[in-house]
VOFIBA-426863 format. One record per residue (C-alpha): residue in three letters; x, y, z. Coordinates in steps of 0.25 Angstrom, whole numbers, plus 5000, padded with zeros to 4 digits. Example, Ala and Ser with C-alpha at 12.3 -4.5 7.8 and 13.67 -1.06 7.14 Angstrom:
Ala504949825031/Ser505549965029/
END
This chain:
Unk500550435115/Unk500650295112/Unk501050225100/Unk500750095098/Unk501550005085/Unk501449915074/Unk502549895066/Unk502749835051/Unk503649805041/Unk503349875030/Unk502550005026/Unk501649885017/Unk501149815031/Unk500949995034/Unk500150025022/Unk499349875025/Unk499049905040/Unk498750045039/Unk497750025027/Unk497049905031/Unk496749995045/Unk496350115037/Unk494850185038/Unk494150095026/Unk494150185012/Unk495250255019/Unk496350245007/Unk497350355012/Unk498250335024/Unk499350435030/Unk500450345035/Unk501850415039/Unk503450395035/Unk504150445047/Unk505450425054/Unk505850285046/Unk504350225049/Unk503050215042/Unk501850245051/Unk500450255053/Unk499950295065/Unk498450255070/Unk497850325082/Unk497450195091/Unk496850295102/Unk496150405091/Unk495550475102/Unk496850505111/Unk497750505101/Unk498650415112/Unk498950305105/Unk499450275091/Unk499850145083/Unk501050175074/Unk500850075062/Unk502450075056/Unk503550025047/Unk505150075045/Unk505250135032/Unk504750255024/Unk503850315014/Unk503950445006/Unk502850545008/Unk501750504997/Unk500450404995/Unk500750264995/Unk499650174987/Unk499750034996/Unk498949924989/Unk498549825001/Unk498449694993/Unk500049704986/Unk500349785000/Unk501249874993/Unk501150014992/Unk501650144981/Unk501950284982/Unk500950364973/Unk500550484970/Unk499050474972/Unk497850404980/Unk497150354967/Unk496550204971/Unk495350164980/Unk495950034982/Unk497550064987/Unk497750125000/Unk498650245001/Unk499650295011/Unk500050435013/Unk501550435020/Unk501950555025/Unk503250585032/Unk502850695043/Unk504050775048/Unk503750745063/Unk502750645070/Unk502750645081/Unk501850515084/Unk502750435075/Unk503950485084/Unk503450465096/Unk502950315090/Unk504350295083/Unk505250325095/Unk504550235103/Unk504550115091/
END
């Protein structure tokens, strides 16, 4: 397995990357929070499943559904998907990943 990087400062420059590359009328993203880092992982080789690019930031969510509203890039835990025009992050914290152990020991 390969696992290619890109790094960023916050989980804002996350949330913006992750949602301006997101299927069009997609609104609902999983995204990870995992060993210290916040992750997205996107299959760059779909049909091999060889290579992935960890998008990532140091820091930490609790599990939940963050609203990010792109034009104040800033984001809110809430209890609901309720608007068309605010994307919205699922965070999870799996209890073992092992792609983002295999990408994390090789950061």
């Amino acid at each position: 397995m390969k696992i290619e990087y890109e790094e960023f400062e916050t989980i804002e420059d996350i949330f913006m990357y992750v949602a301006s590359a997101s299927l069009p009328m997609k609104n609902t993203i999983p995204i990870n929070s995992y060993k210290g880092y916040v992750m997205s992982f996107v299959p760059l080789s779909p049909t091999t499943g060889e290579t992935y690019l960890m998008i990532y930031a140091k820091g930490s969510l609790e599990s939940g559904i963050y609203e990010f509203d792109i034009a104040s890039k800033s984001f809110k835990k809430v209890d609901g998907i309720e608007r068309a025009d605010k994307v919205y992050f699922v965070s999870m914290t799996p209890k073992r990943n092992t792609i983002a152990d295999h990408a994390i020991t090789n950061l």
